[in-house]
N, C-alpha and C positions, 0 to 999 in steps of 0.2 A: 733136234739138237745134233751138230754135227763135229766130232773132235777137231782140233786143230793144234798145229804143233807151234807155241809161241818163242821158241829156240831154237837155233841153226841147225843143223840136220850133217853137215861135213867138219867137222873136226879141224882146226888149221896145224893142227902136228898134235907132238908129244912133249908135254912139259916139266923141265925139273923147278919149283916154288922156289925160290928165294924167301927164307923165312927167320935170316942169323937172329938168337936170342929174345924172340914174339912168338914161338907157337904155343905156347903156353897162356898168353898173354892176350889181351882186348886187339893190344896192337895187331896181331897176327889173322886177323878175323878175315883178311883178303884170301889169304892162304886156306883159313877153315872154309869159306865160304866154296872154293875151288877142289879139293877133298871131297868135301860133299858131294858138290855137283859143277858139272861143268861139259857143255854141248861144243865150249871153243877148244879145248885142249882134253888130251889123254894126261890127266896126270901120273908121272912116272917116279915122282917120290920128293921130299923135302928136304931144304938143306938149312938145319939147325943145330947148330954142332953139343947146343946145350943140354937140347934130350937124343943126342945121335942114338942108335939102336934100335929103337921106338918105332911101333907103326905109328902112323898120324892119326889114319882109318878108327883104329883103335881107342887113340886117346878121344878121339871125339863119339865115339859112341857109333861110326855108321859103319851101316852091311854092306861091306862092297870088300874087294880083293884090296890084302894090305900094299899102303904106301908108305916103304917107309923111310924113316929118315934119318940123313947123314949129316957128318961134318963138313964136309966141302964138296966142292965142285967133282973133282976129279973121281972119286968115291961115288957120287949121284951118276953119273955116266954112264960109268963100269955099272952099274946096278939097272940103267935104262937098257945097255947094250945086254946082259945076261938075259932079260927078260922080252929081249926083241923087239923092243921100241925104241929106238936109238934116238935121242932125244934130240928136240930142234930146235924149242924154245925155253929162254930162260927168262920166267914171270916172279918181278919182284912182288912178293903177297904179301910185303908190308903195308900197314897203315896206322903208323906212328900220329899222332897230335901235331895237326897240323898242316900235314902232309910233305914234309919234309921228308928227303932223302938224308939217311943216319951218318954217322961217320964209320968208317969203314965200308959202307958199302957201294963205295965205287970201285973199289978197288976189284971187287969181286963179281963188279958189272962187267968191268974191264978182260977181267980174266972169260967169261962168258962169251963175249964178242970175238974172243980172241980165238975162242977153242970152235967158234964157227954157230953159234944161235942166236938165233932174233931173241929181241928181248924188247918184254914188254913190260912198260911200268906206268903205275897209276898213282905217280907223287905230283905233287905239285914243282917240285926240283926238276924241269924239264932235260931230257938226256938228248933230245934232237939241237939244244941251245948249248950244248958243252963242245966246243970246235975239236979238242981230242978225241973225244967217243966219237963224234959224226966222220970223223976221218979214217978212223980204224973198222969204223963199222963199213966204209965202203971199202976199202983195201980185203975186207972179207968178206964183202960180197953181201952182207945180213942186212936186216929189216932191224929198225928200232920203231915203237911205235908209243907214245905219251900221251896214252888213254886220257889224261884228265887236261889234255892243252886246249887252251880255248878256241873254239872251233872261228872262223872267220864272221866278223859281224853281217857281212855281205848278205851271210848264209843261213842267218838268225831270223826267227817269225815274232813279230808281234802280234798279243791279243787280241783276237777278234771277234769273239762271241760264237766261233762257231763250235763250240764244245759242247752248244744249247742241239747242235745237229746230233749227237751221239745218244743214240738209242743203249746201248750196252747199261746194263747195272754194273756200278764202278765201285770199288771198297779199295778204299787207300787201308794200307796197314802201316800204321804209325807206332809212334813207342815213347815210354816216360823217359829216355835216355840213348845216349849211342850206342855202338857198340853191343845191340840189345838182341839183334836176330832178325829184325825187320822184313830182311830179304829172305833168310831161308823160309820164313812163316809164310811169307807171298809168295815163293816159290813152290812151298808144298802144298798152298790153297790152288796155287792153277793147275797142279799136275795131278791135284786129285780131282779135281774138279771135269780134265779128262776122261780122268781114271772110268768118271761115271756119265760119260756121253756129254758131256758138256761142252761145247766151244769156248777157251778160256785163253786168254789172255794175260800175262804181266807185263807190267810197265815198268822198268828199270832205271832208277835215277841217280848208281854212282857207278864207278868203276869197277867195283867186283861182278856186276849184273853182265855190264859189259864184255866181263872175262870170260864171263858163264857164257856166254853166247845171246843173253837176249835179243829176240829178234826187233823188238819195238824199245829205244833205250835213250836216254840223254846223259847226259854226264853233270849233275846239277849247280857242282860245287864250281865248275868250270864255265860260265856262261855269266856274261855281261849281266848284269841287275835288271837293267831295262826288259832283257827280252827272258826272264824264267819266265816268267807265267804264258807270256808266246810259245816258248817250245816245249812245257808241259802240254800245252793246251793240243798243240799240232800234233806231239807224237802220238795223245790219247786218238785227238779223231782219226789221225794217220790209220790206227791198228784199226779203228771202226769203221775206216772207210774201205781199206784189202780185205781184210776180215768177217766183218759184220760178227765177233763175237758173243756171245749169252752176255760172259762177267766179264769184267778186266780188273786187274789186281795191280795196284799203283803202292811201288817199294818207296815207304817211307824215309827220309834224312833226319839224323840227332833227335830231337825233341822240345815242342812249341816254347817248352821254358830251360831248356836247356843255355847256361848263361853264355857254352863258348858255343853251339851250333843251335841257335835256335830256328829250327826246322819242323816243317808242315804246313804252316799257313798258306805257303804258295801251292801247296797240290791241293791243299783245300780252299782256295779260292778258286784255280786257273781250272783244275781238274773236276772241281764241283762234286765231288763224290755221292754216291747217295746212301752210306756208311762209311763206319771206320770201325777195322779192328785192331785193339790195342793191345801191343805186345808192354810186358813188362817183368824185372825181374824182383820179385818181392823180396827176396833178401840183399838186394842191391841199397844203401842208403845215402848214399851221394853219389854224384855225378861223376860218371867214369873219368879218370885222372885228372879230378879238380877235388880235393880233398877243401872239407869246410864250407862245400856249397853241398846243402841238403835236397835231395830230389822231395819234391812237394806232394804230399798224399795222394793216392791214387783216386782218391774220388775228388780232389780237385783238377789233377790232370785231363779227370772224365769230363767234369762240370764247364773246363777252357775251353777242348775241345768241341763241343756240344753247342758252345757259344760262340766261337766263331764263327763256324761251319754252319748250324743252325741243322744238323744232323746227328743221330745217334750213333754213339759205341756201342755195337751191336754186339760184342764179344771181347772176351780177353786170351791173350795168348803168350804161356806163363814162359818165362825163360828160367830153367831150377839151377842155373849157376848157385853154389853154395847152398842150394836144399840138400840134404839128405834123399835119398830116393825115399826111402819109408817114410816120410814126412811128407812128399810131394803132395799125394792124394788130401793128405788133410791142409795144406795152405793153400791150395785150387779150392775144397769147400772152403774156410776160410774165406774168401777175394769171393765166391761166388753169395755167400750170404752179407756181405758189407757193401756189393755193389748191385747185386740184383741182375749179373749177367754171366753166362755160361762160361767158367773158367780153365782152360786145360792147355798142357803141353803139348804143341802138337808134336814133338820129336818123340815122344813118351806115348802121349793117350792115341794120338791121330786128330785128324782135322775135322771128323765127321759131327761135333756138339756146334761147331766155328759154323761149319756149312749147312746144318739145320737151321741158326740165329740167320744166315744171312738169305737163307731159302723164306724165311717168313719175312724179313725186310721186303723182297723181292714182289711178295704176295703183297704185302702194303703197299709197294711202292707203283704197281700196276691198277691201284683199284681209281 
């Protein structure tokens, strides 16, 4: 088994987040996701004027040098400039319901392009179709770049079966809900999966992955109906054909019964996986900002899944939004005696109970 690095390797600058009044919030999970981790940008700090003061680093729980965050533009600069990374892009890390671009925050796109940074966003509110920004952004020379625009049909693959050619064992990481962690859990299954000689792969299917750097990525929510399961299908064999991978780790969207993104079936059809591991947040009881739609118990969410696919949830991967930490320990046993499968956080415990379940799948799945 030989490592290999599934994310770009050159940095395309230094970024201050656009984050006004989400980092707190589900909304803002573009922004956490980039915090975390991110091979496409050096992030050089946040602009939310709600928690200004604050590292972000901090508020999310991860070991890395603080980012922290400000009220405005002008403020994030001076703070990029003090610290010697003079900043060059300005990445809106929202992702409001919907995907819409909020009110007021043009205004502060505006102001961005003005003061000379590419900016990249991942709304469905396209910033290259706004005739003012596209003109100002050339009068300064910048890059805009609208991660989630639909790429050209020309350019699009339909389904072919050859996903039947991909040797690699595939684990989609799926989840009872959006907004649930999906990518970071599929992020730290391939990087540990490195970690211990593995050749690993992830497969990136919205726009924060994109941000990250994935180097194998589609953008899912953006792509003509007809051809998802074609460019799931291609970007899988894609990375198995450069590559030849061990695992590949395919980042889940929303959730199968989720009423406003119902998501998964296409990565588990097009992508064929031969598991799935399921993130979820047990003290979550509805559906991220759909209040009065109840998320459906966890062992029918196992039981949908299972039947679809006609493949096992090989493990669970807890999100402790609103656990207590002293409690964690006991609602992972909990979930692990109600459904009969290895339950842990991996930002908490680590990925190593995740990668044992999918090391014996492996075994089975070779005999």
């Amino acid at each position: 088994m030989t490592g290999s690095n599934s994310f770009l390797e050159t940095p395309d600058g230094n970024a201050v987040l656009y984050c006004e009044g989400a980092f707190l919030a589900p909304n803002g999970k573009t922004a956490h996701g980039l915090v975390r981790f991110s091979k496409r940008y050096r992030v050089t700090s946040v602009i939310d004027s709600t928690c200004a003061g604050r590292d972000a680093a901090a508020l999310l729980g991860v070991e890395r040098e603080p980012v922290p965050i400000l009220a405005g533009l002008s403020e994030a600069l001076a703070v990029s400039d003090d610290r010697g990374l003079a900043a060059s892009h300005f990445v809106v890390g929202l992702a409001p319901d919907g995907g819409r671009l909020e009110p007021g925050s043009r205004s502060h796109i505006v102001e961005a392009i003005e003061r000379g940074l590419h900016v990249d966003c991942g709304l469905h509110d396209y910033l290259t179709d706004d005739e003012e920004i596209v003109t100002l952004a050339r009068s300064r020379n910048v890059r805009i770049r609208d991660v989630r625009k639909s790429p050209p049909v020309k350019d699009l693959h339909f389904f072919s079966g050859k996903i039947e050619d991909v040797e690699s064992l595939r684990i989609a990481v799926l989840g009872t809900d959006s907004a649930l962690g999906k990518r970071t859990a599929a992020t730290i299954l391939t990087n540990h999966y490195e970690s211990k000689g593995f050749s690993a792969v992830m497969i990136g299917t919205g726009q924060t992955a994109w941000m990250q750097g994935v180097r194998y990525g589609i953008v899912l929510d953006s792509l003509v109906n007809d051809f998802v399961s074609g460019e799931i299908e291609h970007v899988v064999w894609s990375a198995w054909n450069e590559q030849r991978p061990d695992r590949i780790f395919l980042e889940g969207q929303g959730s199968l019964l989720n009423p406003a993104y119902p998501g998964g079936f296409e990565i588990l059809a097009a992508a064929r996986p031969h598991g799935i591991v399921l993130q979820h947040a047990p003290a979550r009881k509805e559906y991220d900002g759909f209040p009065g739609y109840p998320i459906q118990p966890l062992i029918t969410q196992i039981e949908a899944l299972q039947i679809v696919s006609g493949k096992p949830v090989v493990a669970l991967s807890i999100n402790h939004e609103n656990i207590p930490r002293d409690r964690l320990d006991a609602v992972c046993r909990e979930i692990e005696e109600e459904t009969a499968l290895p339950a842990v956080d991996v930002l908490v415990h680590g990925p190593d109970h995740i990668m044992r379940a999918i090391e014996a799948l492996a075994v089975r799945a070779s005999r």
